[in-house]
C-alpha positions as semicolon CSV with decimal commas, in nm:
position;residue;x (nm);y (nm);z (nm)
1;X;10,317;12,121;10,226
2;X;9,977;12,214;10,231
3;X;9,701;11,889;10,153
4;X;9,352;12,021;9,988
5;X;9,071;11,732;10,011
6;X;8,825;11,804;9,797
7;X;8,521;11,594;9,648
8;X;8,304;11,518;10,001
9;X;7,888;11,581;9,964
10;X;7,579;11,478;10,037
11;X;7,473;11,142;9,878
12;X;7,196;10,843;9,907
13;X;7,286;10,557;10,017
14;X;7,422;10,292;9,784
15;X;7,542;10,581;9,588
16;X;7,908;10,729;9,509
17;X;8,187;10,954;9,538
18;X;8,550;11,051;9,478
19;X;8,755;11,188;9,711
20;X;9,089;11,400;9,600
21;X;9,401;11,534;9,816
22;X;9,617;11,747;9,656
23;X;9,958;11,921;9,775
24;X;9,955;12,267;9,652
25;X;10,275;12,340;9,818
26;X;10,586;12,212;9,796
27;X;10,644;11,879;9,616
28;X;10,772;11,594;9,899
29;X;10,819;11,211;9,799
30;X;10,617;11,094;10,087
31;X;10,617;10,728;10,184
32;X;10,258;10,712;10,234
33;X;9,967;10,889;10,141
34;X;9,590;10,813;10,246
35;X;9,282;10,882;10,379
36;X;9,115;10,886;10,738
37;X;8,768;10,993;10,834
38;X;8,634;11,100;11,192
39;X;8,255;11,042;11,261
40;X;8,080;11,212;11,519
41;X;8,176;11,140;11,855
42;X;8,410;10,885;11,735
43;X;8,800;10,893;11,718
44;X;8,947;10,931;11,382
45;X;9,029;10,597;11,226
46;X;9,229;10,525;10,888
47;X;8,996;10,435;10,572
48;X;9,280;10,361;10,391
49;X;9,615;10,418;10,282
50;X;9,857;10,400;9,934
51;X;10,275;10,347;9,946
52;X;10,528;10,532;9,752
53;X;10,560;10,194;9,593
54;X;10,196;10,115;9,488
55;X;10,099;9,912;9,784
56;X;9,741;9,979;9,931
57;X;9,592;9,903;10,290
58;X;9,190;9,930;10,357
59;X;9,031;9,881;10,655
60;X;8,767;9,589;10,700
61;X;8,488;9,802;10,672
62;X;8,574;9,952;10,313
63;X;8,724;9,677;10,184
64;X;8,543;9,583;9,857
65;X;8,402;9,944;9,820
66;X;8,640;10,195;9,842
67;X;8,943;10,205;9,636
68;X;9,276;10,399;9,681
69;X;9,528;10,554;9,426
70;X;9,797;10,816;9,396
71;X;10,064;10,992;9,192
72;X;10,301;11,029;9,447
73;X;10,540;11,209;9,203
74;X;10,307;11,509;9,196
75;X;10,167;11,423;9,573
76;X;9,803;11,372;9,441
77;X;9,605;11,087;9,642
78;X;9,208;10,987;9,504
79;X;8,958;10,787;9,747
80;X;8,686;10,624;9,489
81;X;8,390;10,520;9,733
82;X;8,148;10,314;9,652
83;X;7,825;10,183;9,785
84;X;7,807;10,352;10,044
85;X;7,658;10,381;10,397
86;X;7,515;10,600;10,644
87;X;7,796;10,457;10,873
88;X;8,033;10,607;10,648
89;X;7,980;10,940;10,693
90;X;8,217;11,122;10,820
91;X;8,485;11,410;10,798
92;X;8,763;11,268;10,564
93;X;9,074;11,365;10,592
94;X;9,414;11,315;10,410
95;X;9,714;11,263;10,559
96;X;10,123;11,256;10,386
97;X;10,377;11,048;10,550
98;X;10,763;11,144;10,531
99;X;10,951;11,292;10,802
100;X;10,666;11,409;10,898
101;X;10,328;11,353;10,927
102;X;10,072;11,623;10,725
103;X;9,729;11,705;10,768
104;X;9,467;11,779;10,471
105;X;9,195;12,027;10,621
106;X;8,935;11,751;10,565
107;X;8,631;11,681;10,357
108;X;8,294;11,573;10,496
109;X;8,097;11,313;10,331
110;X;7,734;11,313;10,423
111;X;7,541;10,917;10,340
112;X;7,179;10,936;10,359
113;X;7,000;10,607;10,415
């Protein structure tokens, strides 16, 4: 298994982005996929995460801005962010849940205010 995150930048506040994790390696069925993002001096903390079965979990602080989807058939996991602030910037990082847990090398997202 090897996760690529992909999509992170520099952006305004109030603006947008769109976060992808793909496997390149060897296809898993996980039974979760999702996204977590560390912020400077701060421990990392889950943004939010999508079931093999379609069922989605955000924490309070991106709920109503971010949204979460996959393809877990083809291991593929998408973060659309929205409207967002300087206190979301962060590294994000994506993380598969089977047997195991995997780590995406992660993706840092950069929120000028």
């Amino acid at each position: 298994v090897q996760l690529q995150a992909s999509g992170g930048g520099l952006v305004q506040s109030g603006g947008f982005l769109r976060l992808s994790c793909v496997n390149s390696g060897i296809i898993f069925r996980f039974n979760v996929m999702g996204w977590y993002r560390q912020a400077p001096g701060k421990q990392r903390e889950l943004v939010a995460d999508i079931t093999s079965g379609g069922i989605t979990n955000y924490a309070d602080s991106v709920k109503g801005r971010f949204t979460i989807s996959g393809d877990n058939a083809k291991n593929i996991v998408w973060l659309q962010m929205s409207s967002l602030k300087s206190e979301d910037t962060a590294v994000y990082y994506c993380r598969a849940a089977g047997a195991r847990n995997y780590w995406g090398q992660g993706t840092e997202v950069t929120v000028s205010s």
